[in-house]
C-alpha positions in Angstrom: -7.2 153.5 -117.8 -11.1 153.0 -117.3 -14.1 150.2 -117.2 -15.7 149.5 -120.3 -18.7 149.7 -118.1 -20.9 148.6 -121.6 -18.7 145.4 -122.1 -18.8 144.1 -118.3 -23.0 144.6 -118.6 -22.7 142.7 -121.7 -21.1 139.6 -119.9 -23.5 139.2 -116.9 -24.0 135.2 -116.4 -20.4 134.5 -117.8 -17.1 133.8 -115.4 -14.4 136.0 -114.5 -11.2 135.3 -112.5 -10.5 137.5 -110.3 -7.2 139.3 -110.1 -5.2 140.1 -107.7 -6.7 136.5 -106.6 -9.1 136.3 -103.7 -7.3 135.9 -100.4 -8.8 132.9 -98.0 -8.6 133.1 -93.9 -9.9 130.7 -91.6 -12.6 131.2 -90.2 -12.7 135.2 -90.8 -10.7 138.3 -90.4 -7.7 137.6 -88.2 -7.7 133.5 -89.0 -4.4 131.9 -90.7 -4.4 132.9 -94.2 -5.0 129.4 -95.8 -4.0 128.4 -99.9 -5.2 131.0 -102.5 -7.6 129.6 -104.7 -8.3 131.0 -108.4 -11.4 129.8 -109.2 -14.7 131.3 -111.2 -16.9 133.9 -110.0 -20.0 134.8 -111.8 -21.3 138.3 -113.1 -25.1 137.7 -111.7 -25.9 141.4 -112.5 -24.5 144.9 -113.1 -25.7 148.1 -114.0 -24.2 151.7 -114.4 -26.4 152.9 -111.5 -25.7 149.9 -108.9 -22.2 148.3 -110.4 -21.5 144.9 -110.6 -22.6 142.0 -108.7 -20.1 138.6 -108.3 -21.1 135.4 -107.1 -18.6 132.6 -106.1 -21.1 129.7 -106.3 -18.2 126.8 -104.7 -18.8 129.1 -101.5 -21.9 131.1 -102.1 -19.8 134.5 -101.1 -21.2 137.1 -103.4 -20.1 140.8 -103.7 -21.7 144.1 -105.0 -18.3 146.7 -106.2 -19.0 149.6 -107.5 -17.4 150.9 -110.8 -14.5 152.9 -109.0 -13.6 149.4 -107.6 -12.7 147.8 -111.3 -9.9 148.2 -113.4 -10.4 146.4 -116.3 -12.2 143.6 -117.6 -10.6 141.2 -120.2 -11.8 138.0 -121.7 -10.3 134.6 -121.8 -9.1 133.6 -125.2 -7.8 130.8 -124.2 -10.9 128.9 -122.5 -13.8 130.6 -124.3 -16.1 133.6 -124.6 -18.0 132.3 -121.5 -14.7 133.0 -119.4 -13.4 136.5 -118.4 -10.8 138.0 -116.2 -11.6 141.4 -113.9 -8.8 143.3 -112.5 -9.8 145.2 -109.6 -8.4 148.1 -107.2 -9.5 146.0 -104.1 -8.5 142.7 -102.5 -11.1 140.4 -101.9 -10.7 138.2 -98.7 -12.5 135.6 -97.8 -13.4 133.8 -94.6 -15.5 131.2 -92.7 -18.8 132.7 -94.4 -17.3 136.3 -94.5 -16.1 138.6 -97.0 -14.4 141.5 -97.0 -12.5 144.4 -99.0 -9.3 146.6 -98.8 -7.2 148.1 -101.2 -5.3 146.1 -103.7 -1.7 146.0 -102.8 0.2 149.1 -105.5 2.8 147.2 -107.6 5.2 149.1 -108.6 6.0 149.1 -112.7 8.8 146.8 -113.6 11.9 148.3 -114.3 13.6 148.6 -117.5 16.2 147.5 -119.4 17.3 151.1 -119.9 16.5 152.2 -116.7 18.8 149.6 -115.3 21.5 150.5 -117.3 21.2 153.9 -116.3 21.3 153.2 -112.5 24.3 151.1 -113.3 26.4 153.9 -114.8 24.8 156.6 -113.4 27.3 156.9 -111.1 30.2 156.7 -113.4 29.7 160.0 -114.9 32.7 162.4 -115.1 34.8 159.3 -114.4 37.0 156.7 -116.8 35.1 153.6 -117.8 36.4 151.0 -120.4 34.9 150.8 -123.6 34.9 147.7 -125.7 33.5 147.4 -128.9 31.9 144.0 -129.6 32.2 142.0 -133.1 28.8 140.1 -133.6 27.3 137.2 -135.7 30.3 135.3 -137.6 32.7 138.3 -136.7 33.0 137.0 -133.2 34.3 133.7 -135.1 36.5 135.0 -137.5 37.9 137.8 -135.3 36.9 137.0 -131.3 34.8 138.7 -129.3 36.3 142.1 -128.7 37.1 144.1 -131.7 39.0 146.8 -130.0 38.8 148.7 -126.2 39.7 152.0 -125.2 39.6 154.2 -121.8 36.9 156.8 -122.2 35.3 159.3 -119.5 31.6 159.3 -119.7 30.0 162.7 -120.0 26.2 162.3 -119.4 23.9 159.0 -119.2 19.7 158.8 -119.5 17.6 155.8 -119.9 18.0 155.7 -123.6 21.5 156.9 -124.0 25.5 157.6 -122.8 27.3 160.2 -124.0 30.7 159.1 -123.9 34.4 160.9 -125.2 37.6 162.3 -124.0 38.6 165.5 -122.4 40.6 168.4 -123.8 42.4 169.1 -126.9 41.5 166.9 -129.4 38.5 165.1 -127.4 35.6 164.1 -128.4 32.0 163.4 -127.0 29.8 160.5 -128.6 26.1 159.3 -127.4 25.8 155.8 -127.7 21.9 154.0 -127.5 21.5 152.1 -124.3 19.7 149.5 -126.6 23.2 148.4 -128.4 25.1 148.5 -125.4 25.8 145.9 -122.6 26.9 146.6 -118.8 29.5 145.0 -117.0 30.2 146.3 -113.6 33.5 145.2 -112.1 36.8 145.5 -113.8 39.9 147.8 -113.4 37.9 150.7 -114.1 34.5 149.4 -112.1 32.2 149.6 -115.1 33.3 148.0 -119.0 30.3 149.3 -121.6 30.6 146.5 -124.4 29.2 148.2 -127.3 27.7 145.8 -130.1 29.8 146.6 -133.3 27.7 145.3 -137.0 
């Protein structure tokens, strides 16, 4: 990801909120960390050369970053093209009449669906699991919930899919997508993969 360093020159006078949000200490570094407030700070200038300046006119704190400090800029559809926000790599604190700057706390990426799934049978492969194919829409009316179960052993698992099957003569290995499947941990068998049957 980079600045659109054009589009942030472009919106000197207009507001941005700032993200993460401004940190507030009394008094200065070291003071009780008071209420975070997420409130309007000006673009008063910015230029390639010298980056871009921010001015929190409620306080009169102001702030020069540099380019490598920004993330992104994106406006504010939702109150107006005078209104922005700027994600940055540092967090601003604030306190007394001081500011300062350290690094934005790293937030790790959210997790997902798949990738849960996967840590949840991850550690059922090579062992027996119950499988339980699931009716859906009016089937689950006319015919209940679970259209038929069976014991199967499961053979390999990824985020996106689990190869499931049976052993020796006559077995049989199927992948199944992670998208049509639901986890259930617990059970006789510790893990029941309910698979969504049309």
């Amino acid at each position: 990801m980079f600045v659109n360093i054009d589009q942030i020159i472009k919106n000197v006078g207009k507001c941005v909120r700032l993200r993460p949000i401004p940190r507030r200490f009394d008094g200065g570094p070291g003071g009780t960390e008071l209420e975070a407030l997420d409130r309007d700070w000006r673009i008063t200038r910015a230029s390639r050369k010298d980056g871009v300046t921010l001015e929190l006119d409620a306080t009169g704190h102001g702030v020069t970053l540099n380019w490598d400090n920004i993330l992104e800029f994106n406006t504010d559809s939702v109150r107006g093209e005078q209104y922005g926000f700027l994600s940055l790599k540092m967090q601003i604190h604030l306190g007394g009449s001081k500011l300062w700057l350290e690094p934005a706390p790293i937030v790790p990426p959210r997790e997902t669906d798949g990738q849960r799934k996967y840590r949840a049978v991850a550690p059922f492969k090579g062992k027996l699991v119950k499988l339980s194919q699931m009716n859906t829409g009016r089937n689950v009316i006319l015919l209940g919930p679970v259209l038929a179960s069976s014991i199967v052993e499961v053979f390999d698992c990824n985020e996106f899919s689990v190869t499931v099957g049976k052993s020796g003569d006559g077995g049989f290995k199927r992948p199944i997508s992670l998208d049509n499947v639901a986890v259930i941990v617990g059970g006789d068998y510790g893990l029941e993969l309910q698979e969504r049957h049309g």
